[in-house]
C-alpha positions as CSV (number, residue, x, y, z in Angstrom):
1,X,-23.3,-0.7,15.7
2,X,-20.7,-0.7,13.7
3,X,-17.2,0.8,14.0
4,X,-15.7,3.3,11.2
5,X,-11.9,3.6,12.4
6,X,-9.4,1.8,10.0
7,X,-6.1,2.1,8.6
8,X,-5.7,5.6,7.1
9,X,-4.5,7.3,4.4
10,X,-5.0,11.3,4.2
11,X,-4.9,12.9,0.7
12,X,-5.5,16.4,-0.3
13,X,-9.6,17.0,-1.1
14,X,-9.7,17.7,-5.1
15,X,-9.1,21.3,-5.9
16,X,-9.1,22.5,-1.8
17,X,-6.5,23.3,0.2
18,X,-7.2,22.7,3.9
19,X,-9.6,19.7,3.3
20,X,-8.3,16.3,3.3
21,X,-10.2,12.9,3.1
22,X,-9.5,9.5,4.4
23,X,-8.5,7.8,0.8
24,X,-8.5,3.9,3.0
25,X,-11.7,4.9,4.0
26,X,-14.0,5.2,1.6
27,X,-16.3,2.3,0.4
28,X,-19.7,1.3,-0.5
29,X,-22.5,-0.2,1.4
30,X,-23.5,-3.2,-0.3
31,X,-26.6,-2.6,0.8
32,X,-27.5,0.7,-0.4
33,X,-24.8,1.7,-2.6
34,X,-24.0,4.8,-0.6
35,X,-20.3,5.8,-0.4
36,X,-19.3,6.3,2.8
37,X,-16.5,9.2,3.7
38,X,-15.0,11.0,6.1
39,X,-13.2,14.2,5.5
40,X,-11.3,17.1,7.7
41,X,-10.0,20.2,8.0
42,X,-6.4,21.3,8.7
43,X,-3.5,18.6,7.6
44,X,-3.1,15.2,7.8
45,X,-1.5,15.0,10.5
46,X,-0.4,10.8,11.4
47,X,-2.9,8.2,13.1
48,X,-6.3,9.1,13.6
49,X,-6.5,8.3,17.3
50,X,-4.2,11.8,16.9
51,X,-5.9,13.8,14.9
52,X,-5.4,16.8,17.2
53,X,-9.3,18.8,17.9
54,X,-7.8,21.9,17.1
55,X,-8.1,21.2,13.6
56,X,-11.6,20.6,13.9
57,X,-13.8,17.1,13.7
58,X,-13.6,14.6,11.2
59,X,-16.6,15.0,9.7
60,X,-18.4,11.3,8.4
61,X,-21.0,10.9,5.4
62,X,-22.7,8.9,3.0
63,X,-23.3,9.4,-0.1
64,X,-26.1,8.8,-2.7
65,X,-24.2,9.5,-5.5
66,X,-26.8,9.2,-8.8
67,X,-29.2,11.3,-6.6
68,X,-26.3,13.9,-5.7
69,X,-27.9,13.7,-2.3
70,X,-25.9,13.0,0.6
71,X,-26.0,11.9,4.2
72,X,-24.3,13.5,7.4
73,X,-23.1,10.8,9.5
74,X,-21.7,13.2,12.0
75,X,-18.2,14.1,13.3
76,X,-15.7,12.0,15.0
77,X,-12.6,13.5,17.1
78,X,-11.2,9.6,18.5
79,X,-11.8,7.3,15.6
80,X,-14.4,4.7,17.4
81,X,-17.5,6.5,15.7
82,X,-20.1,3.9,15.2
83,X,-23.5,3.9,13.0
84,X,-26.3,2.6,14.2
85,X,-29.0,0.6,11.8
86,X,-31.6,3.6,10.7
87,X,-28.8,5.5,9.5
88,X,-29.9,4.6,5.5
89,X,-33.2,6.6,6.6
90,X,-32.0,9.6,7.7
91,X,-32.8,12.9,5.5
92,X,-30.6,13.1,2.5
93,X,-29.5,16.6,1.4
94,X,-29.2,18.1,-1.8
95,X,-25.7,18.4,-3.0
96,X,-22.3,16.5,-2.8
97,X,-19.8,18.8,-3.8
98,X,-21.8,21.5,-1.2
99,X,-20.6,19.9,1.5
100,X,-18.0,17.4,0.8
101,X,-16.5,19.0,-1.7
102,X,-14.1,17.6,-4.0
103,X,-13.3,14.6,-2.2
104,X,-17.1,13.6,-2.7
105,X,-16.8,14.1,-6.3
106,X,-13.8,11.8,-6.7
107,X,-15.6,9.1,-4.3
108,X,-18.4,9.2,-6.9
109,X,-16.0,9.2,-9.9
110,X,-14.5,5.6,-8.3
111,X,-17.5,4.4,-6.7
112,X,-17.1,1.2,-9.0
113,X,-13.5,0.5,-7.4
114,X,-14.4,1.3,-4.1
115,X,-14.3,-1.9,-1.6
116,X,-18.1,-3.0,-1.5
117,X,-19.1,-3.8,2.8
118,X,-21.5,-4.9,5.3
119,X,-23.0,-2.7,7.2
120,X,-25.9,-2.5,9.7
């Protein structure tokens, strides 16, 4: 298992304006070459750890970007959420912007800058 919390940096989603994403958290899996983000609801509001639950989940996923597929990693209210191994396998769904919005457009845009990573 590996864990997701890291420093953070919340910025505005692309063109919406209650959905932010985790700018310090997005990367690639060098393995796959899936992005991996997390995005929320509401407004950045200091560390993680804080994120208050009335402003919903952060919601985690992973990204396929040439296939515009994408994978829900599930949602996280305290910042430990792990991944297990057979999370590469799960069911990828049709359409990025769908349900990450613009934030998943942009991490597709700068996939190539993106801090490459190990994960399980």
């Amino acid at each position: 298992m590996a864990t997701l919390a890291q420093a953070e940096n919340w910025k505005p989603s692309p063109g919406e304006t209650k959905t932010y994403y985790d700018e310090d958290f997005m990367r690639v899996d060098s393995k796959s070459g899936m992005v991996l983000v997390r995005i929320a609801d509401g407004k950045p509001s200091g560390p993680y750890k804080t994120w208050p639950a009335s402003k919903g989940p952060i919601m985690l996923f992973a990204l396929d970007c040439p296939a515009n597929k994408w994978i829900d990693l599930g949602m996280d209210f305290t910042g430990d959420k792990t991944i297990g191994k057979g999370w590469r396998s799960e069911e990828k769904i049709e359409d990025i912007s769908g349900a990450v919005g613009g934030a998943g457009k942009l991490a597709c845009e700068t996939k190539d800058s993106l801090p490459k990573v190990d994960l399980p």
